[in-house]
C-alpha positions in Angstrom: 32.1 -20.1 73.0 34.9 -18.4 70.9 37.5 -20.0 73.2 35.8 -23.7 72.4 36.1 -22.7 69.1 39.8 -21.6 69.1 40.5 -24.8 71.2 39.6 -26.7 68.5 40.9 -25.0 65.8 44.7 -24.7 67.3 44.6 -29.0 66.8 43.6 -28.8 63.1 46.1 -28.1 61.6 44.7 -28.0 57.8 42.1 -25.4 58.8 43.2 -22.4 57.1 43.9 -24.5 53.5 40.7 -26.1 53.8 38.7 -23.0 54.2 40.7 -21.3 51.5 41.3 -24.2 49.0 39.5 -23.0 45.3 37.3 -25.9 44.1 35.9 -26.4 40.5 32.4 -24.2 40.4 30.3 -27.2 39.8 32.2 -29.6 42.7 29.4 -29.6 44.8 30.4 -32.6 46.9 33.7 -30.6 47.8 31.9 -27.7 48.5 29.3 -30.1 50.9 32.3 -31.6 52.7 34.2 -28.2 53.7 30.7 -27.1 55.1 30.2 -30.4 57.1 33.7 -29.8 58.1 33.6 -26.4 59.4 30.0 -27.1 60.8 31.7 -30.0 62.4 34.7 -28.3 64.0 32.5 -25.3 65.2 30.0 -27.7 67.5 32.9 -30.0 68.6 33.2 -29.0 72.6 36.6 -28.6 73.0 36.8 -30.3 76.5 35.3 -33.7 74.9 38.8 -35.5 73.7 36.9 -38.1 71.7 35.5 -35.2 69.5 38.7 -33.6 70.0 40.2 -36.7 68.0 37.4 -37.0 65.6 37.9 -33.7 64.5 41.6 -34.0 64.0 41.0 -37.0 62.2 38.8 -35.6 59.6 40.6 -32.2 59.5 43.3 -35.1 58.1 40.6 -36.7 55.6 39.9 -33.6 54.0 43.3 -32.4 53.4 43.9 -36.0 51.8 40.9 -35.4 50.0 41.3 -32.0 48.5 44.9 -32.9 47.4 45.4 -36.4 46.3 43.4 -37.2 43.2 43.1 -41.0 43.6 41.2 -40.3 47.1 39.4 -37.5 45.6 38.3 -39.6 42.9 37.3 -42.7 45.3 35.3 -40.6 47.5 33.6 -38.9 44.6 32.5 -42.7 43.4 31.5 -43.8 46.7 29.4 -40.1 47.1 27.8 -40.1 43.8 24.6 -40.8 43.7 24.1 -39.3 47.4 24.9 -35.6 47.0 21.8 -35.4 49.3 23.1 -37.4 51.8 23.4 -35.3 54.8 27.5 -35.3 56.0 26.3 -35.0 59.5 28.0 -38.7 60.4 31.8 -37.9 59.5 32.8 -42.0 60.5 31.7 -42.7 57.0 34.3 -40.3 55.7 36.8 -41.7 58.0 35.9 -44.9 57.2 36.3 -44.4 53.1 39.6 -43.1 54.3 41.0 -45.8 56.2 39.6 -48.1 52.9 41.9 -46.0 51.2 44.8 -46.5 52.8 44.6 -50.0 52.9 44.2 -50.6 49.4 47.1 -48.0 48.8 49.2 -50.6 50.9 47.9 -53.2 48.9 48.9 -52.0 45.8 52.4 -52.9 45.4 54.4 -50.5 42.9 56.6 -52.5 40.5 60.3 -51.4 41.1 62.4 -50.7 37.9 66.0 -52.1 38.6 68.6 -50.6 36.8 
């Protein structure tokens, strides 16, 4: 089992921030993600590479999360009223951030010409 779980781990890279990262006391959707994504990465079998990709996809949605505040923010909106919501089904995090990124590409940033 430990080697399943090392397996895993050695592909996300953000691990060891994620675990670590200090969140506001009162964050509780923060504090529900980084449990759904360490309970996540700890029953992902290591020798399925769909879960394999699954798992280094959200390892990648969480770091966004925890450190870009527009993200942060929209995934806070779209969570609010379902802090009860279990996090079992991480495709509707991945989803939010693939929203994300398309309406960051959308958003065209006006260029100041000298």
């Amino acid at each position: 089992m430990q080697k399943q779980v090392d397996a895993v781990l050695v592909c996300c890279k953000n691990y060891d921030f994620i675990m670590n990262y200090h969140y506001v006391k009162n964050d509780y959707l923060t504090e529900i993600l980084i449990g759904a994504y360490q309970d996540y990465l700890f029953a992902t079998d290591a020798n399925d590479a769909k879960a394999i990709s699954m798992a280094v996809q959200l390892d990648h949605v969480i770091q966004v999360y925890l450190t870009t505040k527009h993200f942060y923010q929209m995934v806070q909106k779209h969570y609010q009223q379902e802090l009860s919501k279990s996090f079992d089904d991480i495709t509707d995090m991945i989803a939010l951030y693939h929203d994300y990124i398309r309406e960051e590409m959308m958003t065209i940033s006006s260029a100041k010409w000298i």
